[in-house]
Kinemage of the C-alpha trace (Angstrom):
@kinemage 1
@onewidth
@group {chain A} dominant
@subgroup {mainchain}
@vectorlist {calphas} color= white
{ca unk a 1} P 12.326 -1.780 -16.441
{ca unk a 2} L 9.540 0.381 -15.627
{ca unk a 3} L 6.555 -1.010 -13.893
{ca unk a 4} L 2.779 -0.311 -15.204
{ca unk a 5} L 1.386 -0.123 -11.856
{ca unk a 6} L 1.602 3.344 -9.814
{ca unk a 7} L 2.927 3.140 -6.279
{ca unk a 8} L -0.975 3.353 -4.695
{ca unk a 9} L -1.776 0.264 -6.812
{ca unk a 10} L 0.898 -1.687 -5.387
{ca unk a 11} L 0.278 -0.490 -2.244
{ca unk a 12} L -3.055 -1.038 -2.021
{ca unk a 13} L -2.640 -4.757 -3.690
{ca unk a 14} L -0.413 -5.338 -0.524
{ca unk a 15} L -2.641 -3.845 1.610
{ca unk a 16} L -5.504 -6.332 0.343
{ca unk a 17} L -3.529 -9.876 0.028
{ca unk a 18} L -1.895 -9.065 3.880
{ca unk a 19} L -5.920 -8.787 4.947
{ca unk a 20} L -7.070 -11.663 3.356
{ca unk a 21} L -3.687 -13.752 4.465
{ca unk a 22} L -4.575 -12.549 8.386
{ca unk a 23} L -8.579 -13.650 7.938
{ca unk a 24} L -8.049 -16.983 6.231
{ca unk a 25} L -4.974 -17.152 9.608
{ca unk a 26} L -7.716 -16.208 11.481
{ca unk a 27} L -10.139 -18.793 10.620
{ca unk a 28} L -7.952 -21.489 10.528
{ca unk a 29} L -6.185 -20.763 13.993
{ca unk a 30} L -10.146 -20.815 15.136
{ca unk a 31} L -10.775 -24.252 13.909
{ca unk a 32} L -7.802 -25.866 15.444
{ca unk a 33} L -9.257 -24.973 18.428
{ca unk a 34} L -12.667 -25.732 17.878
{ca unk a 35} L -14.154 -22.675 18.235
{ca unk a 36} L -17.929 -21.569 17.865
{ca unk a 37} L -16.932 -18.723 15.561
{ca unk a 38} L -14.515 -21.077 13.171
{ca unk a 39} L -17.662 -21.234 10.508
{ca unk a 40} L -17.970 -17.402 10.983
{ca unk a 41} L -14.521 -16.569 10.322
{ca unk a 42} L -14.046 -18.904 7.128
{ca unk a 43} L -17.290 -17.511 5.632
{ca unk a 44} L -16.063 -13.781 6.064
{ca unk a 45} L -12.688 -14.777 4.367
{ca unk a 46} L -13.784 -16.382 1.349
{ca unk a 47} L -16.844 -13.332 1.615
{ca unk a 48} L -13.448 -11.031 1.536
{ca unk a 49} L -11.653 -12.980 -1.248
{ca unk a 50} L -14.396 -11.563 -3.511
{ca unk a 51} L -15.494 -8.523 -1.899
{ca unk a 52} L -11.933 -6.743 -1.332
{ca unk a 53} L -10.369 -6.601 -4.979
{ca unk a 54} L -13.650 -5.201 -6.102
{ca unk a 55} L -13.010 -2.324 -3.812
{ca unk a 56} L -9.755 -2.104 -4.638
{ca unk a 57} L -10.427 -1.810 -8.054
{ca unk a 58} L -13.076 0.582 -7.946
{ca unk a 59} L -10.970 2.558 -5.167
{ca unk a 60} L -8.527 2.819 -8.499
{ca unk a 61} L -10.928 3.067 -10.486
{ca unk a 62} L -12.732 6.475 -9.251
{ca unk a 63} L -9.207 7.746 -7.975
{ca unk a 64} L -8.298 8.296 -11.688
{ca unk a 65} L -11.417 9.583 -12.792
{ca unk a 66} L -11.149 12.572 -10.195
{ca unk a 67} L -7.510 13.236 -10.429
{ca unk a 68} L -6.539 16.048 -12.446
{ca unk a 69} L -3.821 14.809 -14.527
{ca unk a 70} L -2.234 11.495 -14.662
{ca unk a 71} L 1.016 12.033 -12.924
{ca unk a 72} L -1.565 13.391 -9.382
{ca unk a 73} L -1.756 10.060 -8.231
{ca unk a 74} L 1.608 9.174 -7.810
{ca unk a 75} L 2.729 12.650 -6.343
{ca unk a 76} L 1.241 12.006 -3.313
{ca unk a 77} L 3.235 9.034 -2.643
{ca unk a 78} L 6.690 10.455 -3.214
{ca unk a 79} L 7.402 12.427 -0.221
């Protein structure tokens, strides 16, 4: 079964969830140990939750409207 998604829009899903897993880590490890910056941390991660699939998708997004055909954005990731 062939998947929908390219190769750079899996990639770059992983890419995004693996950030956001290591800040909300991040701000949790923090407020276990009561630390000044715990607020700081957990409003950058939920900040992130929003802010990173919006550049992912527009990443995507402008990547297809400059690519020349629509098999260029996978060629790249074949090697």
């Amino acid at each position: 079964m062939k998947s929908k998604y390219t190769k750079k829009q899996r990639v770059l899903a992983i890419l995004g969830i693996i950030l956001l897993v290591g800040l909300y880590l991040a701000a949790l490890i923090a407020s276990f140990f009561n630390s000044p910056t715990a607020q700081g941390f957990l409003c950058s991660a939920l900040f992130c939750t929003f802010f990173i699939p919006i550049v992912i998708y527009l990443l995507q997004f402008f990547a297809k409207k400059n690519s020349s055909s629509p098999d260029d954005d996978d060629k790249s990731f074949r090697k």
